[in-house]
Every structure is written in C-alpha cells, then in structure tokens.
RONUMAR-520191 format. One record per residue: residue in three letters; x, y, z of N, C-alpha, C, CB in turn. Coordinates in pm, whole numbers, padded with zeros to 5 digits, always signed. Glycine has a CB too. Example, Ala and Ser with C-alpha at 12.3 -4.5 7.8 and 13.67 -1.06 7.14 Angstrom:
% residues 2
ALA+01319-00569+00780+01230-00450+00780+01320-00330+00780+01131-00447+00905SER+01285-00225+00708+01367-00106+00714+01290+00003+00787+01408-00060+00572
END
This chain:
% residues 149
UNK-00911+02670-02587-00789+02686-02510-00677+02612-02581-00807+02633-02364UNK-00548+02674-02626-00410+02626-02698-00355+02528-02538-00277+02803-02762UNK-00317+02450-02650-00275+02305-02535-00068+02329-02580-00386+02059-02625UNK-00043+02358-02446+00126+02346-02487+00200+02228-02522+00208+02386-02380UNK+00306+02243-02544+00324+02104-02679+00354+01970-02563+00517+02133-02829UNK+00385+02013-02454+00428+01903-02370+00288+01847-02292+00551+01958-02261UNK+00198+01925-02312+00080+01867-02277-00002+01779-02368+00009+01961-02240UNK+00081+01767-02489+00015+01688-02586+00072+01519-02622+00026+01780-02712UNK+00172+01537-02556+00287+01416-02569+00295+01371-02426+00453+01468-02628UNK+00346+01219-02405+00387+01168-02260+00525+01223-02273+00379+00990-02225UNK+00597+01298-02322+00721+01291-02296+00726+01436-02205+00815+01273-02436UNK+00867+01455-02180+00864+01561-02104+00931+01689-02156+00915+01523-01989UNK+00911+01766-02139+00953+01908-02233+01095+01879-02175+00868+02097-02193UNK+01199+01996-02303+01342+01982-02282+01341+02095-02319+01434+01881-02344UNK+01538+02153-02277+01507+02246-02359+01526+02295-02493+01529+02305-02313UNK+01557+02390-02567+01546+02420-02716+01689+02390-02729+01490+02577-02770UNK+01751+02357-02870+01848+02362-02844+01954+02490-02909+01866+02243-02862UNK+02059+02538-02839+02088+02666-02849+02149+02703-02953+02146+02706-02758UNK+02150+02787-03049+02227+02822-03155+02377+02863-03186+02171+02899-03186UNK+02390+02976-03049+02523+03019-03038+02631+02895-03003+02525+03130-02928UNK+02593+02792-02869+02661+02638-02886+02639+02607-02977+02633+02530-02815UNK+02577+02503-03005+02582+02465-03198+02637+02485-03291+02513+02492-03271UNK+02602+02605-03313+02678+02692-03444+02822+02755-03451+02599+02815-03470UNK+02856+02727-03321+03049+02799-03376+03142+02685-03274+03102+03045-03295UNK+03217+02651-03393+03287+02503-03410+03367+02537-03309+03367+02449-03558UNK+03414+02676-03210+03465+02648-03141+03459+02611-03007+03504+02694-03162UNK+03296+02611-02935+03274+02529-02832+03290+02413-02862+03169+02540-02779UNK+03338+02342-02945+03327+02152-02963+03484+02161-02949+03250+02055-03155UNK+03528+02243-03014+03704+02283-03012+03744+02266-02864+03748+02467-03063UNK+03654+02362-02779+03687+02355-02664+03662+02263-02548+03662+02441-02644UNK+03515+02171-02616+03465+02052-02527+03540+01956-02549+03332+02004-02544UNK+03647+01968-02621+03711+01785-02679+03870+01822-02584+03749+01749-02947UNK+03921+01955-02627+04008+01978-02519+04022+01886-02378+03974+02103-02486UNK+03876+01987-02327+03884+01956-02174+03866+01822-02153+03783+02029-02088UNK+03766+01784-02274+03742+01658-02258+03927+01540-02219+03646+01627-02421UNK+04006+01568-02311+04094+01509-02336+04174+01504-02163+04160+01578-02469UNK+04159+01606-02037+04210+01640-01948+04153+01544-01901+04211+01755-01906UNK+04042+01543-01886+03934+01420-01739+03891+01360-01796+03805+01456-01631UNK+03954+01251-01929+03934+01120-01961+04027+01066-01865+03957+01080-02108UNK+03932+00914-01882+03982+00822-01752+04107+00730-01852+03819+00696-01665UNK+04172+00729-01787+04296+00641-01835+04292+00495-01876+04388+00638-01732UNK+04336+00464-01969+04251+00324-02050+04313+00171-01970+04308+00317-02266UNK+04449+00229-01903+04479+00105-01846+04457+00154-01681+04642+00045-01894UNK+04361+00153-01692+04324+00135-01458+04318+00003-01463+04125+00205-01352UNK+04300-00082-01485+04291-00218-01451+04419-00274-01397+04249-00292-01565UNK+04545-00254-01510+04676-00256-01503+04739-00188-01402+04721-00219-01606UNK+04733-00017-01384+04781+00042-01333+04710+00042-01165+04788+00145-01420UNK+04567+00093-01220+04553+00129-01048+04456+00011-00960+04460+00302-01028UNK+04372-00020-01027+04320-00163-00991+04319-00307-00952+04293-00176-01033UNK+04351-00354-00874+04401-00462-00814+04329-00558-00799+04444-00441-00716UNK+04177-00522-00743+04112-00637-00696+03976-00612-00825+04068-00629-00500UNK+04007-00525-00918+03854-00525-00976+03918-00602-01126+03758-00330-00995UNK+03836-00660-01222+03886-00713-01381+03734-00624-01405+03905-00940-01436UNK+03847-00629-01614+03694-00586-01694+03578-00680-01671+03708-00586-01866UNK+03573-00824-01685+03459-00868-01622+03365-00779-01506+03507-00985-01565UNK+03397-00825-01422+03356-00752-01337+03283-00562-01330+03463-00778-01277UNK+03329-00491-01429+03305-00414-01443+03197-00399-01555+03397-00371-01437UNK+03234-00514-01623+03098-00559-01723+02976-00625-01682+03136-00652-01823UNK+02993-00648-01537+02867-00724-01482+02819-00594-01464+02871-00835-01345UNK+02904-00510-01359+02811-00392-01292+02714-00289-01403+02927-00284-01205UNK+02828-00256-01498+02767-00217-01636+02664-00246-01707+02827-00237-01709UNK+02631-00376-01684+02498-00464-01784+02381-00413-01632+02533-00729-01824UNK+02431-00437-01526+02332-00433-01411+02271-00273-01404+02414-00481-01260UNK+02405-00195-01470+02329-00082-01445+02262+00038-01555+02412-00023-01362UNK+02250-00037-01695+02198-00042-01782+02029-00136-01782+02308-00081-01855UNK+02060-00239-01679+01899-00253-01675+01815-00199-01597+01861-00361-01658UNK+01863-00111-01475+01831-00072-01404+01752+00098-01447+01936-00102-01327UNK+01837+00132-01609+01814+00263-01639+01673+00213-01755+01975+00355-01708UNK+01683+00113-01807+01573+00092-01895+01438+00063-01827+01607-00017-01983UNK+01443-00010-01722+01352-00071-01598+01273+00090-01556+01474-00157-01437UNK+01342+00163-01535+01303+00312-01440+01321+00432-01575+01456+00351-01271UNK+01333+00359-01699+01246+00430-01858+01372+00563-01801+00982+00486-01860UNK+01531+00585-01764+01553+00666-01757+01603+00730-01880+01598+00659-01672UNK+01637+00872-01924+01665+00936-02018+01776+00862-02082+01685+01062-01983UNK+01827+00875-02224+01950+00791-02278+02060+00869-02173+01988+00811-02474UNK+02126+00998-02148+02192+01046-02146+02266+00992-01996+02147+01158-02185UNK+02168+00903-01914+02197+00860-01814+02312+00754-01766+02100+00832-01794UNK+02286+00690-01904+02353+00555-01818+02488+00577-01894+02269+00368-01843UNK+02505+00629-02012+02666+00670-02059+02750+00741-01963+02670+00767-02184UNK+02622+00876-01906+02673+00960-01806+02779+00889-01669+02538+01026-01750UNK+02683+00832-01621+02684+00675-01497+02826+00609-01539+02522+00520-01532UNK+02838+00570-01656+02961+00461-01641+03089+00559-01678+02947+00309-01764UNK+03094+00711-01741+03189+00734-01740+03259+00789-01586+03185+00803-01845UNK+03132+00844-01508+03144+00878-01371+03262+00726-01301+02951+00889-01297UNK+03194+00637-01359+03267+00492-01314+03445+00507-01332+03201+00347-01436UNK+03411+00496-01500+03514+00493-01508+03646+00553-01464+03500+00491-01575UNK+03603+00692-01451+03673+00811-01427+03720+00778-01235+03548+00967-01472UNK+03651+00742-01188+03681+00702-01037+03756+00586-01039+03554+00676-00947UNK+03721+00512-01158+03810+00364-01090+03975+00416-01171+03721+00144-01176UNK+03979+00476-01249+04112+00515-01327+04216+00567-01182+04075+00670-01467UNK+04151+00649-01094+04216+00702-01019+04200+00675-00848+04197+00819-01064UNK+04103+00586-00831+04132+00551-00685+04052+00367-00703+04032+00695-00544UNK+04205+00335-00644+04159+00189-00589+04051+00165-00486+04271+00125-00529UNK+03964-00002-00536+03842-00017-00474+03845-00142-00473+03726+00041-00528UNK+03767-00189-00329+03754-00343-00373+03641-00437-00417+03792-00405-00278UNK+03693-00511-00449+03563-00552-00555+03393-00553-00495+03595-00725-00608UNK+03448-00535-00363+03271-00546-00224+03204-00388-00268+03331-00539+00046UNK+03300-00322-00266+03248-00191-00346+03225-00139-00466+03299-00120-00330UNK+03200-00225-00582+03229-00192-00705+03050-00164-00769+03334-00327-00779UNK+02972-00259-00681+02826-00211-00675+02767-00096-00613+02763-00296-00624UNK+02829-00081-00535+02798+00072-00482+02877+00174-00553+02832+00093-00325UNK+02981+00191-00589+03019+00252-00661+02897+00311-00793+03129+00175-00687UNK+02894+00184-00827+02753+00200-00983+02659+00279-00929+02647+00037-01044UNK+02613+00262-00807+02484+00283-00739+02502+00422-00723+02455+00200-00603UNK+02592+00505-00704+02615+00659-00657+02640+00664-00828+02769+00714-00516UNK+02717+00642-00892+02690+00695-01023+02591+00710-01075+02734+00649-01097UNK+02513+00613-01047+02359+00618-01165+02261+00709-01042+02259+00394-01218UNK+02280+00740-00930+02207+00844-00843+02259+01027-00877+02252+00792-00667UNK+02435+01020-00916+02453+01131-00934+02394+01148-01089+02593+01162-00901UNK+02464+01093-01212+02393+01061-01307+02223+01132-01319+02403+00915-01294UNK+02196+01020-01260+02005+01103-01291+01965+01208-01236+01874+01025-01242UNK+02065+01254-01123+01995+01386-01046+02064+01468-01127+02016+01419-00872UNK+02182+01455-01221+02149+01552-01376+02119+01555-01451+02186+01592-01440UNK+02089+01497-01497+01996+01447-01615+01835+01418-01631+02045+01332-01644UNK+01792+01387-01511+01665+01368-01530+01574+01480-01482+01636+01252-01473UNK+01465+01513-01510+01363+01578-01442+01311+01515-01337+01267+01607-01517UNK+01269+01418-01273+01258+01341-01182+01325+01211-01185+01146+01332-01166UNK+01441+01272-01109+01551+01169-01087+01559+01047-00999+01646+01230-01049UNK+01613+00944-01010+01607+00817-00925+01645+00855-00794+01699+00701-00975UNK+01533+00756-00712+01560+00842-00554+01673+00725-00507+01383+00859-00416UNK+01732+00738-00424+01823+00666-00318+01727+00517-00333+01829+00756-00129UNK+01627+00537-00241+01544+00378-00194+01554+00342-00315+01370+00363-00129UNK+01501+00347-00416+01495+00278-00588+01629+00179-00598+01514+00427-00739UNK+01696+00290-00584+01861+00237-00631+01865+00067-00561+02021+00367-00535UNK+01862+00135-00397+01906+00041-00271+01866-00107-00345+01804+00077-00101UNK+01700-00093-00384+01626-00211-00387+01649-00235-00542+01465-00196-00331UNK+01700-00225-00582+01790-00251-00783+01894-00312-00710+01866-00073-00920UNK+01930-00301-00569+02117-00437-00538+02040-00503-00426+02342-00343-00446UNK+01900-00539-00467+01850-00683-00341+01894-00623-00223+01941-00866-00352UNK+01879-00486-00199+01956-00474-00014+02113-00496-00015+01891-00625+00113UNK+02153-00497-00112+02277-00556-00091+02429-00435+00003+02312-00606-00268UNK+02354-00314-00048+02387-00187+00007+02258-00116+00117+02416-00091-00130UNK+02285-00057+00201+02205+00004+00226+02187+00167+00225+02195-00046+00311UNK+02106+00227+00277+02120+00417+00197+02264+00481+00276+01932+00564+00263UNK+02265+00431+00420+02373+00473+00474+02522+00415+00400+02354+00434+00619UNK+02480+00352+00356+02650+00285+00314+02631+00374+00162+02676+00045+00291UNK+02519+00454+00094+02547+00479-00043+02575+00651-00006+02406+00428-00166UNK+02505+00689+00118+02539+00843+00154+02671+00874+00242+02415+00905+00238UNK+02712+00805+00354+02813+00795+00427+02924+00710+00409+02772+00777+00522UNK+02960+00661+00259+03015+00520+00200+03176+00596+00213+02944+00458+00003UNK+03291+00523+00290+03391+00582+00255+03459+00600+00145+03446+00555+00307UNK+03332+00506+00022+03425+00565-00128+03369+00678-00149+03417+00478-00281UNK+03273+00760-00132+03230+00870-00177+03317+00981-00170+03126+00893-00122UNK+03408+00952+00010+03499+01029+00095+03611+01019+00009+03523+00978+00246UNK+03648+00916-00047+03733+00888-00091+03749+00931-00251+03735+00773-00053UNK+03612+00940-00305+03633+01034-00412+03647+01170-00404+03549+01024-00487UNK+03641+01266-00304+03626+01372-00269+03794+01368-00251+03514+01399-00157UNK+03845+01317-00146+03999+01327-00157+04088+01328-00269+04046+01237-00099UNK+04027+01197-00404+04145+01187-00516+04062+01302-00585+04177+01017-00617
END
C-alpha cells in the first residue's frame, strides 16, 4: 500500500504552490498596490493613540509571539496577528486595559486563517492568566468598534 506524503512526515500537508500566481510579475504588481492602501500608518502613536506607547506594544508583541511558539503555531501567524494589530491601533483609539485583548482576537483571527487547527478561544483566555475572559474576547466593545472604523 503507497503511503501519501503527509502520512510520512509530522507535518501537515499544504497546498502546492500555484504557477499562474508566481509566475506573472503582475499579481505582486498588484499585491504591493493594495498593499500600499491598508498599511497601517507609521505614526498612530502620535496621531491616534493616546494612552498606548511602543513599549507597550512591544510587551504585547513579545507575549504574543510566545504564545505562537508555545502552541508550535505556523510562521505565517504571528506576522499575520501583529499586522491585524497594527492596522487597528493606526485607526481606532484604545486604552491601554485593552491592548491585551486586542492581541488576543488578533492571534484568534490570525490562526483561524492560517492554521489547519486553529487556536481555540479557551487557549488564548488562559495565555492572559484569566486576565480576559471569552465574553469580553467575543462581545468586547473593541471588536464593535473595529467593525465601525
């Protein structure tokens, strides 16, 4: 019996990668574009941020980088996670009581694209000591509040 290739490795099958993307320079033409539209603005700190500093955003960052190595998640996760960050804090003010939950819905939206079995809610909760609970990360008025900006 032929053993399929993902049955031969702990890793997990992906998929192939596609030729027609790849090969014509003008999907990258067109990913750097859009890209250039929903980059997050380099001064939020200055402009829209009040109660948060880069510190602070470098704690949550290191916290939620160990949290992706701890739970062996894919690389694509935790870059994913902090630009989600970034991109929210550029455009809606938060206060610093929320800046962990904030991380916490990033690295939940984050892995539920990226991963094949993605980080559940409870995982997250218990990665902030309780410090959030699931209702404050599903019913959180920043979530509402990202939906508005």
């Amino acid at each position: 019996m032929d053993l399929l290739c993902c049955e031969t490795t702990e890793t997990e099958c992906r998929a192939y990668a596609d030729p027609a993307l790849l090969g014509d320079d003008r999907v990258l033409q067109n990913l750097l574009q859009t890209e250039e539209r929903y980059a997050p603005s380099s001064s939020y700190f200055e402009c829209v941020q009040r109660d948060i500093s880069p510190l602070m955003r470098k704690i949550v960052a290191e916290w939620m980088l160990e949290v992706c190595e701890e739970q062996k998640c894919q690389d694509e996760v935790f870059p994913l996670s902090m630009n989600y960050v970034d991109r929210f804090l550029s455009i809606c003010p938060i206060r610093k009581s929320q800046l962990q939950l904030l991380g916490t819905a990033c690295l939940l939206l984050a892995s539920k694209l990226r991963e094949t079995s993605p980080l559940t809610a409870d995982v997250l909760v218990f990665y902030t000591d309780n410090s959030i609970t699931l209702d404050d990360l599903w019913v959180s008025k920043l979530l509402k509040r990202a939906i508005e900006c």
